[in-house]
C-alpha positions as CSV (number, residue, x, y, z in Angstrom):
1,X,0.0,0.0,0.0
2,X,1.0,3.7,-1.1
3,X,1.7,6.1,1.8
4,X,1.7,9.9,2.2
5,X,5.4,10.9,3.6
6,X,4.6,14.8,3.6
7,X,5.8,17.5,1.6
8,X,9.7,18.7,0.1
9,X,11.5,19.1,-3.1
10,X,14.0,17.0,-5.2
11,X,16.2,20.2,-3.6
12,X,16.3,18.6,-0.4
13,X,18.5,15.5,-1.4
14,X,20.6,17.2,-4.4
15,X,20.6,20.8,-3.7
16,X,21.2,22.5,-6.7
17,X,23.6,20.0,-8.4
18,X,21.9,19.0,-11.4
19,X,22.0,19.8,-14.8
20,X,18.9,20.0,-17.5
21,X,18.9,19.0,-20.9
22,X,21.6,22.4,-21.6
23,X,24.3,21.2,-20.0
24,X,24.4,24.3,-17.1
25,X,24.6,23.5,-13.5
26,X,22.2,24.8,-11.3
27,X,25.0,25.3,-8.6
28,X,26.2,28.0,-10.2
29,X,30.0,27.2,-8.5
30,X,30.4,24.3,-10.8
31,X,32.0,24.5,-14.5
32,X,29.4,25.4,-17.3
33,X,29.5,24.4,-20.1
34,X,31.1,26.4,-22.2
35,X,34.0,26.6,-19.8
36,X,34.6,23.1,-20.6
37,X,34.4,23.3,-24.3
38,X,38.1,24.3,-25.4
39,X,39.2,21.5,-22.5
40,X,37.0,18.7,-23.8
41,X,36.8,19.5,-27.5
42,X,33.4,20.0,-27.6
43,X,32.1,21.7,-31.2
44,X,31.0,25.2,-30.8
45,X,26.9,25.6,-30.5
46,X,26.3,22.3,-29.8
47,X,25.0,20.5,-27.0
48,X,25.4,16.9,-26.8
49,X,22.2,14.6,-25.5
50,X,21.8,12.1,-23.1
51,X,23.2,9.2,-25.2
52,X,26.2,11.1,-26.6
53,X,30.0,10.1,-25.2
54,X,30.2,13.6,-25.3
55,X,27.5,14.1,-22.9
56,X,29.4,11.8,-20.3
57,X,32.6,13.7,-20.6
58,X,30.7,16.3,-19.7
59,X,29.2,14.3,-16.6
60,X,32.5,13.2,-15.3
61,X,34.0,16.8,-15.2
62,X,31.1,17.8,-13.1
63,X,31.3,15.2,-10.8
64,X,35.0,15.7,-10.4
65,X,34.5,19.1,-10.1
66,X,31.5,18.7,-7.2
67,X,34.3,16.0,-5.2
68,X,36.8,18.7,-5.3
69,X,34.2,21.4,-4.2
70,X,33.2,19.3,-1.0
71,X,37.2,19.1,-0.6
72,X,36.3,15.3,-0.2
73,X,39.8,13.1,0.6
74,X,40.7,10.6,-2.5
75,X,39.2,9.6,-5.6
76,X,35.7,8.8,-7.1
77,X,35.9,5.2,-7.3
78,X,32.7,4.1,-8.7
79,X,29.3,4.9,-10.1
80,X,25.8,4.2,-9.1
81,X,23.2,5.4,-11.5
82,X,19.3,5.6,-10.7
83,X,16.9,5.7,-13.5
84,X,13.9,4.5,-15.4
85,X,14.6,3.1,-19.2
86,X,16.7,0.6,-19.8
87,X,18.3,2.3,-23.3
88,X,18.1,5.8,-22.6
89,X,19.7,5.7,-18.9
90,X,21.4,2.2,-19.4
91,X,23.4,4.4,-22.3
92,X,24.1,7.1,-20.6
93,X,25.4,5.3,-17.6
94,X,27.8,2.9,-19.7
95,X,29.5,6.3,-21.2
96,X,29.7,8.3,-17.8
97,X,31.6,4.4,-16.8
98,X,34.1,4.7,-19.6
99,X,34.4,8.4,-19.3
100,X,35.3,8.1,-16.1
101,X,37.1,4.8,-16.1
102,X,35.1,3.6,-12.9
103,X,33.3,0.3,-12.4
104,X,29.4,0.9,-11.8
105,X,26.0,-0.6,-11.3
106,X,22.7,1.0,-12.3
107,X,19.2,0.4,-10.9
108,X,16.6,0.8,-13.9
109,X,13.0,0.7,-12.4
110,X,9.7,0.8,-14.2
111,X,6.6,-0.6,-11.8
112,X,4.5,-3.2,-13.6
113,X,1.2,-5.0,-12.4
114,X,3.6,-8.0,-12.8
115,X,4.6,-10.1,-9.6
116,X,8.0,-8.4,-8.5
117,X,10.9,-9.4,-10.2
118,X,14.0,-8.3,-10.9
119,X,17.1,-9.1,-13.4
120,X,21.0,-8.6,-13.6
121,X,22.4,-7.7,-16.8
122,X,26.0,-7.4,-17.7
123,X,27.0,-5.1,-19.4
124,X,30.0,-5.6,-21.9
125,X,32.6,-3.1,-20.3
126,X,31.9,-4.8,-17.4
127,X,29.2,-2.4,-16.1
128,X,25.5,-3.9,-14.8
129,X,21.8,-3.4,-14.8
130,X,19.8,-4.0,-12.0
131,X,16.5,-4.2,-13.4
132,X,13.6,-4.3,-10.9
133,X,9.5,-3.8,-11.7
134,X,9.1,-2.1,-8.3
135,X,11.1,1.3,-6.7
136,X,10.8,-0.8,-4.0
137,X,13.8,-2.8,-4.7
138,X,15.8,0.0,-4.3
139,X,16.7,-1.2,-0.6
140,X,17.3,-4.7,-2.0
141,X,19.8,-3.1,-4.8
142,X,21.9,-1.3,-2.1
143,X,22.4,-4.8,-0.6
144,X,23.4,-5.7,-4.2
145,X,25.8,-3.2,-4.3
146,X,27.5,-3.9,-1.1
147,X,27.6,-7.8,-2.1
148,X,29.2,-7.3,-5.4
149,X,32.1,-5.0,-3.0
150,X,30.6,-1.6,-4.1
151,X,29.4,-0.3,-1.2
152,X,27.5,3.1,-1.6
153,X,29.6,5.3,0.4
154,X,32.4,8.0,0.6
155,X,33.9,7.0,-2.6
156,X,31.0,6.7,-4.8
157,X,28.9,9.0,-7.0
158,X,25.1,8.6,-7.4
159,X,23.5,10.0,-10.2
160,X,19.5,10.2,-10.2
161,X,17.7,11.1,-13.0
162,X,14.9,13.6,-12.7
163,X,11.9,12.4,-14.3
164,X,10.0,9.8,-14.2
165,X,12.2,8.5,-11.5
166,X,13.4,11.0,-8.5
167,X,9.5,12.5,-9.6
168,X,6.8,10.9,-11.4
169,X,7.9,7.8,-11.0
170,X,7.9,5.8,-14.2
171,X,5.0,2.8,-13.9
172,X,3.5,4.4,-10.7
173,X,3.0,8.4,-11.6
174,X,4.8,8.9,-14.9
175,X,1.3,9.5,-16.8
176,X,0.9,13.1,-14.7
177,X,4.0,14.2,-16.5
178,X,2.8,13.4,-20.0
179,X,-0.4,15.0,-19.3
180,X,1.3,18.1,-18.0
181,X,3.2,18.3,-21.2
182,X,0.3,17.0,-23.4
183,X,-2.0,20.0,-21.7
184,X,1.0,22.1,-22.5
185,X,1.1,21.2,-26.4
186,X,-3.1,21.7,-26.1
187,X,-2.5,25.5,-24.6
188,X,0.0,26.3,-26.7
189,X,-1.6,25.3,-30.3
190,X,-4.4,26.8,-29.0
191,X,-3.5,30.1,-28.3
192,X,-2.0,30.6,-31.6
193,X,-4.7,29.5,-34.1
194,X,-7.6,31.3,-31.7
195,X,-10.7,30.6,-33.2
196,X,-9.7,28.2,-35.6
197,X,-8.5,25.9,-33.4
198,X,-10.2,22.3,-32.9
199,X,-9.7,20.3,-30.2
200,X,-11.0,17.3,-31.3
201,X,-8.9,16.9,-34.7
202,X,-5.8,18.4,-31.9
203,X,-6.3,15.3,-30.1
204,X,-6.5,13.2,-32.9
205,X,-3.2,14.0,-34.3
206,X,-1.1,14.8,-31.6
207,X,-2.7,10.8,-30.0
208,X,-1.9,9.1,-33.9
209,X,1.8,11.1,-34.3
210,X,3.2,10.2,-31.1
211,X,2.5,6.7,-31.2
212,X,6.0,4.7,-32.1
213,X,5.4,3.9,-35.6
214,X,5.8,7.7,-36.5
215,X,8.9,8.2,-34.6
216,X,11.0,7.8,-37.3
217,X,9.5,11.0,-38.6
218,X,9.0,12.9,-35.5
219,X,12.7,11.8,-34.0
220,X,10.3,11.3,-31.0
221,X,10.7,14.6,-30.2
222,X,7.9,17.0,-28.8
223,X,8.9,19.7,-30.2
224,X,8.6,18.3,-33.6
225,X,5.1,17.0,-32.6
226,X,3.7,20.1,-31.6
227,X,4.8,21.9,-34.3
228,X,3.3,19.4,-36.8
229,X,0.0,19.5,-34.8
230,X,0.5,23.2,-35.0
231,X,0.7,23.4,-38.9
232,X,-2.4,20.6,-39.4
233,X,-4.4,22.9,-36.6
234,X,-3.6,25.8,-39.6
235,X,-5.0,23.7,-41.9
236,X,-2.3,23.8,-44.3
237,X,-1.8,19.8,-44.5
238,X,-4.3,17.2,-43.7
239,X,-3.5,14.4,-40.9
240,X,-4.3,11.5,-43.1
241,X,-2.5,12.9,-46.3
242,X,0.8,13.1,-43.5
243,X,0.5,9.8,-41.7
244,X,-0.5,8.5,-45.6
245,X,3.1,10.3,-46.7
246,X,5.1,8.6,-43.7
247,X,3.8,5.4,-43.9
248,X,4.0,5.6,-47.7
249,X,7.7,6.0,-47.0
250,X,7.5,9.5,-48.8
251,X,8.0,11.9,-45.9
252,X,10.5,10.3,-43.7
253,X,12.1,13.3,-41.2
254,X,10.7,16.5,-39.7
255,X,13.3,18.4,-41.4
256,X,11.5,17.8,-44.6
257,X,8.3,18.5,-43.6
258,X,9.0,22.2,-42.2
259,X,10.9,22.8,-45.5
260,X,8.0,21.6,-46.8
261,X,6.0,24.0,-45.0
262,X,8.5,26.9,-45.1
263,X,8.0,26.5,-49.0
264,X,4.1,27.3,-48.7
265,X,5.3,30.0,-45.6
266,X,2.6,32.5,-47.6
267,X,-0.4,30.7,-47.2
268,X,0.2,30.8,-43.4
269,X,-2.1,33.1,-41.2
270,X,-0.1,35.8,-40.3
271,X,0.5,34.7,-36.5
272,X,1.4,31.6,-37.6
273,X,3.6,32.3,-40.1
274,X,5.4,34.1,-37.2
275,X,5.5,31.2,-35.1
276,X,6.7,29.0,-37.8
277,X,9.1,31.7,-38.8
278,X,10.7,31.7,-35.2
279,X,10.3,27.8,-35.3
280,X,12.3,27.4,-38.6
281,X,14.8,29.9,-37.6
282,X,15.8,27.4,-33.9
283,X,15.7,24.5,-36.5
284,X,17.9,26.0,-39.2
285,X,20.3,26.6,-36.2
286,X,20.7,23.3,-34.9
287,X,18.7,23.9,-31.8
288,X,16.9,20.7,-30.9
289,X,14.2,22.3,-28.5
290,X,12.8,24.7,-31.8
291,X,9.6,25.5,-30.1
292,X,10.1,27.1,-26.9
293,X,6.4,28.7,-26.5
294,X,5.6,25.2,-26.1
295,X,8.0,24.3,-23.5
296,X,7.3,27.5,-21.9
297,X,3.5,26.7,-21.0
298,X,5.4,22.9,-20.6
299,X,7.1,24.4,-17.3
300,X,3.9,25.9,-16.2
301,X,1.8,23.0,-16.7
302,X,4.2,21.1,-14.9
303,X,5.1,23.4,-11.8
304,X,0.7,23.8,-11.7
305,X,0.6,19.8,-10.9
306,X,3.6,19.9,-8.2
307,X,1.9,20.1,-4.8
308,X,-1.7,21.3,-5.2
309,X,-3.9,19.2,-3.8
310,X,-4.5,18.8,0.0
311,X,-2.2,17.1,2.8
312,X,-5.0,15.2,3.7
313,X,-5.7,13.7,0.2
314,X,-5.2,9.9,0.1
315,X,-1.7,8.4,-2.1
316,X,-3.6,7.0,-4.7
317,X,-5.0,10.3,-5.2
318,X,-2.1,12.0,-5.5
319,X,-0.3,9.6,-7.7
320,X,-3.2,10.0,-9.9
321,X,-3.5,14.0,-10.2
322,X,-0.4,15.5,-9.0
323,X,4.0,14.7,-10.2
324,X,4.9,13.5,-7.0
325,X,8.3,12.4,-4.9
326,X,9.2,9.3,-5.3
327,X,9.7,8.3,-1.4
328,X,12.1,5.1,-2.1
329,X,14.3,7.2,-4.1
330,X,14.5,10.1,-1.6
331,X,14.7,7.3,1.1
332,X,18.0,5.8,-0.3
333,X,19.3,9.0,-1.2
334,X,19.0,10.6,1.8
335,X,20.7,7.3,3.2
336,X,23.2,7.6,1.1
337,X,24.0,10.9,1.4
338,X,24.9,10.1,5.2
339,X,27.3,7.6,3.9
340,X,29.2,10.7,2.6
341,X,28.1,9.6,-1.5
342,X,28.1,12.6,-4.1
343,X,24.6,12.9,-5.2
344,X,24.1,14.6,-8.9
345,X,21.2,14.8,-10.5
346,X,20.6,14.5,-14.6
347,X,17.2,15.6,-16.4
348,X,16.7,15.5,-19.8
349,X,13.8,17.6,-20.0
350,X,14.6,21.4,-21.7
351,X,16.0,24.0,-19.6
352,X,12.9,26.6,-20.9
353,X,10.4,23.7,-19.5
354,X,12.7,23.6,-16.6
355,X,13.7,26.6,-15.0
356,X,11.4,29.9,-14.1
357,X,12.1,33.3,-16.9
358,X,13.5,36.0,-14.4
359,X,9.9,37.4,-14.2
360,X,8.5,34.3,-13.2
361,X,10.6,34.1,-10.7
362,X,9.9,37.2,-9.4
363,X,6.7,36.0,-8.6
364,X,8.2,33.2,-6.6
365,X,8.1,30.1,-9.2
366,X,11.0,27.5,-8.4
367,X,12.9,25.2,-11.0
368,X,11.1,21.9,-10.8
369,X,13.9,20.7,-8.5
370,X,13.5,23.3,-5.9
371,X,9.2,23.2,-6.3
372,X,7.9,21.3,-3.4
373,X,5.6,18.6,-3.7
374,X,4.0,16.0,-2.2
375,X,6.0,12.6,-1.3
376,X,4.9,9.1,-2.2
377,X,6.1,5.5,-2.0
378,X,5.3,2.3,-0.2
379,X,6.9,1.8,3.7
């Protein structure tokens, strides 16, 4: 059974050391990015994703970096990773190993209706997988750990991912961060076509193009999707003439569909065309979160989930309506933390549906890691 354990903020077991999809450390006394550019050899403008080797270099500098900061004594001798997909954070994990030329297990959690199991998989640098269907098993995997002679301690840094795993956890309350972003998409397409917008045929695309067969053409990026549902809203290209095209093997990337689109720019409303404009413009540059009025309302939509309803509302309620803490990650982190571990945290989500604009701020919104929220797990 699910239990209530209060209120706090993923701020309370990091701090402020974690970085968003751009690279730039919250703690602002860590190395940015482009400080490590010239040193690492990093192209200029570009910032490399999750599953990049580049990304890990990056990863292992900042870790370094936070070790020296806490003027700890030695050397990082190994890594624990915490996350939710197997390929994405599995990845990631294996590069941040080799980057860093430690040994390392991962947990990789996703709750299923299954009966609770987990699995061990090696990895072929010598890295493994702890893959478990309940966050549960987190207190099992840090016996793991201390079996296989990598003890989570002093020596050892934990990174967590963000979503879907220190918040929203994947399985159990993942669904309130798609429909945060979903509703974001929805506001955002909305506000631009005014009148003309339809929700219904909104829906309808937005619920056919993300599914995975058109991921080839949408890069599985949401960006890309809302701009797509964008131009059909304008009415400019038909949904079933598109998924026709893509499945026709005649319109395979996003890259040709807005030149597509920037070829009929004209027949655009005039806000529209601005939008697209803008849009085109963030493409053309290499940018791969183009639409940032989307992730804008993205933030807001997710902030506006994080810790409304009442103390007194039941777990399942909260998992249902509201991004919550995940407790057994908190629980283990906090654990860990006394042990002396270096905690880090890693989100891939966009800094612009991260992080507050200086005005919102002003008016006291948080980055999601510093917005409190309610805290949920089993005992």
């Amino acid at each position: 059974m699910f239990h209530v354990f209060g209120r706090s903020s993923v701020s309370e077991f990091l701090a402020d050391r974690i970085v968003y999809r751009n690279l730039e450390p919250a703690d602002a006394r860590l190395p940015s990015l482009e400080s490590q550019r010239g040193r690492l050899g990093l192209p200029e403008g570009q910032t490399p994703r999750k599953s990049e080797a580049d990304y890990a270099r990056v990863i292992v500098e900042l870790l370094k970096a936070a070790h020296r900061q806490d003027d700890r004594r030695g050397a990082i001798r190994r890594l624990v990773l915490i996350g939710d997909t197997r390929l994405l954070d599995g990845t990631a994990f294996e590069n941040i190993c080799l980057a860093g030329s430690w040994p390392g297990l991962a947990f990789i959690g996703s709750e299923t209706r299954q009966p609770p199991a987990t699995e061990i998989l090696a990895l072929p640098n010598g890295q493994s997988l702890y893959l478990a269907n309940r966050w549960a098993a987190m207190q099992e995997f840090d016996r793991y750990c201390a079996n296989q002679g990598m003890p989570i301690a002093g020596d050892t840094a934990v990174v967590i991912d963000l979503d879907k795993t220190a918040i929203g956890a994947r399985g159990r309350n993942s669904q309130t961060i798609d429909r945060a972003r979903v509703r974001a998409v929805h506001i955002t397409v909305a506000g631009i076509l005014g009148e003309a917008f339809e929700a219904a045929a909104f829906q309808r695309a937005y619920d056919l193009l993300n599914r995975p067969e058109f991921h080839p053409f949408t890069a599985d990026n949401q960006d890309y999707l809302a701009y797509i549902c964008l131009i059909l809203g304008g009415r400019l290209y038909d949904l079933e003439e598109v998924a026709g095209q893509v499945r026709g093997g005649r319109l395979t990337s996003f890259r040709q569909f807005i030149d597509h689109v920037e070829a009929q720019a004209g027949k655009l409303p005039s806000a529209l065309g601005q939008v697209h404009r803008q849009i085109y413009a963030n493409v053309l540059s290499g940018d791969p979160t183009p639409f940032k009025a989307f992730r804008r309302n993205e933030y807001l939509s997710t902030v506006g989930r994080m810790g409304r309803l009442g103390d007194a509302d039941p777990a399942e309620k909260l998992l249902a309506e509201e991004i919550v803490i995940t407790q057994e990650v908190r629980a283990m982190a906090l654990e860990w933390r006394r042990r002396g571990a270096l905690l880090f945290g890693l989100s891939d989500k966009p800094d612009e549906a991260s992080l507050p604009t200086p005005e919102q701020a002003a008016q006291g919104y948080r980055p999601i890691h510093q917005t409190e929220t309610h805290i949920v797990g089993m005992d």
